[in-house]
C-alpha positions in Angstrom: -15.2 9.4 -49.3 -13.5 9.1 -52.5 -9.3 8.8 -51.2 -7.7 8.8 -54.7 -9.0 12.0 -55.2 -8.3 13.3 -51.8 -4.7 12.3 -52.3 -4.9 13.8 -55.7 -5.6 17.0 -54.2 -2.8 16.6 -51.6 -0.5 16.1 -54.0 -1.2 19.3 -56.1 -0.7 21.1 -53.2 3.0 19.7 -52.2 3.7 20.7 -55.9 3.5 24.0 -54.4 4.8 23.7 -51.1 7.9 26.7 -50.8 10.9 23.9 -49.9 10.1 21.9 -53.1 9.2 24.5 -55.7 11.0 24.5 -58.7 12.9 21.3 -57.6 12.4 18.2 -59.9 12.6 15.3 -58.8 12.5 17.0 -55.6 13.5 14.2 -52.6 10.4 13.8 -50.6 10.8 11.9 -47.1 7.1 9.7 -45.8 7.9 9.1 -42.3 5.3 7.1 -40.3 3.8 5.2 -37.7 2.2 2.0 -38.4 -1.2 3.4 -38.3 -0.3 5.5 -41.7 1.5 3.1 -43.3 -1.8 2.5 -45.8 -2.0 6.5 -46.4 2.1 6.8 -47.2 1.9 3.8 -49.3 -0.9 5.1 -51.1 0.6 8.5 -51.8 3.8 7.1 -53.1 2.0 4.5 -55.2 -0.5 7.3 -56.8 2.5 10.0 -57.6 2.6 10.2 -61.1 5.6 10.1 -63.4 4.9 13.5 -64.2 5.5 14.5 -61.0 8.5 16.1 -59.3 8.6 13.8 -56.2 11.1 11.3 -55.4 9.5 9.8 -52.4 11.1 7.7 -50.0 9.2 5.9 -46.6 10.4 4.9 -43.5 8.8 4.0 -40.2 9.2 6.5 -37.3 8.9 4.2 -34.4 11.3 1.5 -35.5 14.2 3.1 -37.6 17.0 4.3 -35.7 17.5 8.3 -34.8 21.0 8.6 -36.6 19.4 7.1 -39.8 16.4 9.1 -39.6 18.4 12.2 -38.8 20.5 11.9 -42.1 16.9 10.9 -44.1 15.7 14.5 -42.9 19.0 16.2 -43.7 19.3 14.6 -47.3 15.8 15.1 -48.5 14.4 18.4 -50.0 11.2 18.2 -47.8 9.8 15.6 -44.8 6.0 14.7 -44.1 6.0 12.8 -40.9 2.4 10.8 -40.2 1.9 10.0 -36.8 -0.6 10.3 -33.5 0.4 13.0 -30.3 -2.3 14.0 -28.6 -4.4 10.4 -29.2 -2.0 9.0 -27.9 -3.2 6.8 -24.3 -0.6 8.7 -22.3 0.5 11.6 -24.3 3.5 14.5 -23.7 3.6 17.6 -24.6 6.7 17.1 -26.3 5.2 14.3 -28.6 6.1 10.5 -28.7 10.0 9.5 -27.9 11.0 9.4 -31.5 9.8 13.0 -32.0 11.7 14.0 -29.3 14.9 11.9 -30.2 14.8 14.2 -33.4 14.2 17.4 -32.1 17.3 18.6 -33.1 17.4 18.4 -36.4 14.0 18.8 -36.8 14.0 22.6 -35.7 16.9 23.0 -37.9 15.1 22.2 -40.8 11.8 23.1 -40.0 11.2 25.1 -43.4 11.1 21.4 -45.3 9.1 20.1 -42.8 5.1 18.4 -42.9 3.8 17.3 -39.7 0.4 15.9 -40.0 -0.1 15.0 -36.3 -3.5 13.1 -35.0 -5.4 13.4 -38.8 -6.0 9.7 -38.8 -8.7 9.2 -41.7 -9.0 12.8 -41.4 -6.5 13.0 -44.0 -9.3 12.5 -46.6 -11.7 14.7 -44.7 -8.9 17.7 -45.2 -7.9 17.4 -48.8 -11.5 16.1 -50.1 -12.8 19.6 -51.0 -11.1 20.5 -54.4 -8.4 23.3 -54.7 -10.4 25.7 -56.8 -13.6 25.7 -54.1 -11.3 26.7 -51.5 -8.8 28.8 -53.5 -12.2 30.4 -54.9 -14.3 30.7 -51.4 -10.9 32.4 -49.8 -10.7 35.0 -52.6 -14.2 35.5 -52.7 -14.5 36.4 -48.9 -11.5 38.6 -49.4 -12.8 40.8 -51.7 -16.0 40.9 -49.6 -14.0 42.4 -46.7 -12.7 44.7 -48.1 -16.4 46.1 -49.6 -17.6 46.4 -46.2 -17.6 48.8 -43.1 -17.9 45.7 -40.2 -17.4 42.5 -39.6 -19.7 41.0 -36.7 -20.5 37.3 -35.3 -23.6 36.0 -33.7 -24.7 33.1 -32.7 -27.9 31.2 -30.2 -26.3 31.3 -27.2 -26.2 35.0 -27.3 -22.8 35.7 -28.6 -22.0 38.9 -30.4 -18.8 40.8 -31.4 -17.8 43.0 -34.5 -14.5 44.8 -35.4 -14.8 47.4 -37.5 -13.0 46.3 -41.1 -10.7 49.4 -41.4 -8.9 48.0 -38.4 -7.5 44.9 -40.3 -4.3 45.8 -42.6 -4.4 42.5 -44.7 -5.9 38.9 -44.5 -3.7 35.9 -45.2 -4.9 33.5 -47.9 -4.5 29.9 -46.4 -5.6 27.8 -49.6 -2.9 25.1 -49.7 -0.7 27.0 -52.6 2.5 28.3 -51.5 1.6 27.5 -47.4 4.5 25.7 -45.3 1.2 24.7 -43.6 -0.5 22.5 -46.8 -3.5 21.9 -45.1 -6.1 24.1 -47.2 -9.4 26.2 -46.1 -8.5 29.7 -44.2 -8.4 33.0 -44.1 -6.9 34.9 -41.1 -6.1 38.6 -39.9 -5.3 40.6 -36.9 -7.5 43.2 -35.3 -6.4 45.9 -32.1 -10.3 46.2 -32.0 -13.0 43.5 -31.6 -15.2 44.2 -28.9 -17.9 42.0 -27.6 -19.2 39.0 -25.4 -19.3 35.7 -26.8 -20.1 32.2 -25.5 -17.8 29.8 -27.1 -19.1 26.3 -27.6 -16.2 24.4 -29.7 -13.1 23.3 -29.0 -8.9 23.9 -28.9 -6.0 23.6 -30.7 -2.9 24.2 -28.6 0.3 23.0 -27.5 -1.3 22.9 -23.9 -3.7 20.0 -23.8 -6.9 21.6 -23.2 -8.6 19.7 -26.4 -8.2 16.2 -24.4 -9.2 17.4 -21.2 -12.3 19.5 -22.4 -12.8 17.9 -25.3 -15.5 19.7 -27.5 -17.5 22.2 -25.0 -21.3 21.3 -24.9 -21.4 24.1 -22.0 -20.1 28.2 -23.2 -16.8 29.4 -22.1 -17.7 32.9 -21.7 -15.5 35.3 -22.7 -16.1 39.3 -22.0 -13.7 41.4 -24.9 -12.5 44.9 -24.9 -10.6 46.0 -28.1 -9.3 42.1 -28.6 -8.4 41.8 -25.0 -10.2 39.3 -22.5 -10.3 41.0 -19.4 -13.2 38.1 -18.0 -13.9 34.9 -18.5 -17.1 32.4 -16.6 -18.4 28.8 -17.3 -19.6 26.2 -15.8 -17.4 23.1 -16.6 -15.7 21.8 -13.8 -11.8 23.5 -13.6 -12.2 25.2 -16.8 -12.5 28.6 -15.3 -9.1 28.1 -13.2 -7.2 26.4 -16.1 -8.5 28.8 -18.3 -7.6 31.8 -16.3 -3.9 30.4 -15.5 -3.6 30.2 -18.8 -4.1 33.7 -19.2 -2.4 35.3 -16.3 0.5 33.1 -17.5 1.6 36.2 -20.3 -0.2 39.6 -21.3 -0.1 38.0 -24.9 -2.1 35.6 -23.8 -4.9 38.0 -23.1 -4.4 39.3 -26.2 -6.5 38.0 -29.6 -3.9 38.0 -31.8 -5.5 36.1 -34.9 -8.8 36.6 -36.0 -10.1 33.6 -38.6 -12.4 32.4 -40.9 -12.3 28.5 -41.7 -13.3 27.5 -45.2 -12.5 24.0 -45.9 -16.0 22.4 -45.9 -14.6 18.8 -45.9 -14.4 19.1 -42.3 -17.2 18.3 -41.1 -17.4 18.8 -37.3 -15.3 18.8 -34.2 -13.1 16.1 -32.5 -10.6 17.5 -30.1 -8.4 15.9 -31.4 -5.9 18.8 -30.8 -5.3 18.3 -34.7 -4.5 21.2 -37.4 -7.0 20.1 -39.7 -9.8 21.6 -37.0 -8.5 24.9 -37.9 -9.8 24.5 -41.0 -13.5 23.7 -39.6 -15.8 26.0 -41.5 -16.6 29.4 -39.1 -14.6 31.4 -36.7 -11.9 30.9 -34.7 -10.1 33.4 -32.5 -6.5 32.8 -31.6 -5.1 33.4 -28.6 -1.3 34.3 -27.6 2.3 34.0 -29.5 2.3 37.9 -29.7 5.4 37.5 -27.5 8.0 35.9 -26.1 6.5 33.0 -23.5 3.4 33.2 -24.8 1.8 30.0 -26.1 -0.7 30.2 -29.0 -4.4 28.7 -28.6 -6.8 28.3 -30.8 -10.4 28.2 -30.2 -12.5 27.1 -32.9 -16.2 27.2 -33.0 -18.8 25.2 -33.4 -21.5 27.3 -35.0 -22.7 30.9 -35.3 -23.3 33.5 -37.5 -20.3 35.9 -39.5 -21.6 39.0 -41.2 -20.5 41.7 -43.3 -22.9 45.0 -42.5 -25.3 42.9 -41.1 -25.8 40.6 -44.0 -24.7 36.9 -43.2 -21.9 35.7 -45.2 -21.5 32.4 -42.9 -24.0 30.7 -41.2 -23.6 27.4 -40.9 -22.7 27.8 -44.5 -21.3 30.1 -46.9 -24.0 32.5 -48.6 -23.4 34.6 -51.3 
């Protein structure tokens, strides 16, 4: 893993990031734990004078709130580093510092980076150069919108498809522009995938069901009619019950309300670690919820399986074109 470039590429993406474009030097706040203090040092340290960053670190879990506060107010952007969901006993809320700042962390969250439970994963996320991504998205774009159907498969029996004149537009996630930098996605919304699928893979949620389930070895099955679950059955002890609470819990939850396509190939498998990099995990993912108020959003991202346009395989396992 070569880290100088994967910083490299990070930092070419925060050049574009909306709260610092056009700024220069733009005021750039590394808060972290003492697990990232190598990574922040080492993105400060590589920042070239040409640049527009005027970076500034300060540790998380030992600083006081009120100075913290007034870093986050003063700077043009904050990237905080730290562990949530790894954390021995974690809350949903996030560690106490996370929740000392809430505050002024929801007021500004347009200039805000949270890179929660990466680890080295960092490098795993921004290893993949920008043009491979920004060039894979595009690519798959245009694809869509040549074809009648999109349809996924897989060897547990899995199968859905949405007809393609269902979808009104797919967002580009390739790191330029995002609020989100993390690159390698495209995603859409559909009123009309229909299907059974198996998923073997694992979450992304605020609800913790990527440390309790970790990543499934045994299919959450999922019966869908026109992007509504209206069944669910597996195997894995209380999965089935905390599944289904979940989804009596709000008709949005029922509901697939995002429909995407991973692309960044630098990540190379699952953790459960309840981390947004996984998002990025080449394949589908379906996401669940946040179509209305009290809804809570949940990812599930899959392992494996086929994607296909008309019947001819544009993912499986990797990208073919």
């Amino acid at each position: 893993m070569d880290k100088q470039r994967a910083i490299s590429h990070f930092l070419y993406y925060l050049e574009h990031h909306p709260a610092v474009a056009g700024i220069n030097p733009a005021k750039v706040l590394l808060g972290h734990t003492a697990d990232y203090e190598a990574l922040t040092g080492a993105i400060a340290e590589q920042a070239s004078d040409s640049q527009p960053f005027r970076f500034s670190t300060m540790r998380l879990d030992i600083e006081p709130t009120e100075k913290l506060a007034q870093a986050i107010a003063e700077s043009d952007l904050y990237i905080f580093f730290y562990d949530s969901s790894t954390l021995p006993n974690p809350r949903p809320d996030g560690p106490e510092f996370v929740r000392a700042l809430q505050g002024v962390m929801a007021e500004n969250w347009k200039k805000s980076l949270l890179f929660k439970d990466y680890g080295d994963y960092f490098y795993d996320t921004f290893s993949v150069t920008p043009q491979r991504i920004a060039g894979l998205n595009s690519h798959l774009i245009q694809r869509m919108s040549h074809a009648t159907t999109l349809s996924f498969k897989d060897d547990h029996g899995s199968w859905f498809e949405t007809p393609l004149n269902s979808i009104k537009k797919w967002t580009d996630i390739n790191g330029i522009g995002n609020f989100d930098l993390a690159p390698g996605e495209i995603a859409t919304h559909s009123e009309a995938i229909n299907g059974r699928v198996k998923f073997m893979g694992t979450f992304l949620s605020t609800i913790p069901f990527a440390r309790k389930y970790g990543v499934l070895d045994s299919p959450l099955e999922l019966w869908i009619e026109n992007s509504t679950i209206h069944k669910i059955a597996t195997e894995v002890p209380g999965l089935e019950h905390d599944f289904n609470k979940y989804l009596e819990a709000n008709p949005s939850n029922r509901r697939i309300e995002e429909l995407g396509i991973g692309t960044n190939e630098g990540v190379k498998a699952l953790y459960a670690r309840n981390a947004g990099f996984e998002e990025r995990h080449c394949g589908l993912h379906l996401g669940l919820g946040g179509g209305a108020k009290g809804s809570h959003h949940l990812d599930l991202i899959f392992s494996s399986g086929v994607l296909a346009l008309d019947d001819e395989p544009v993912f499986d396992g990797r990208f073919v074109f």
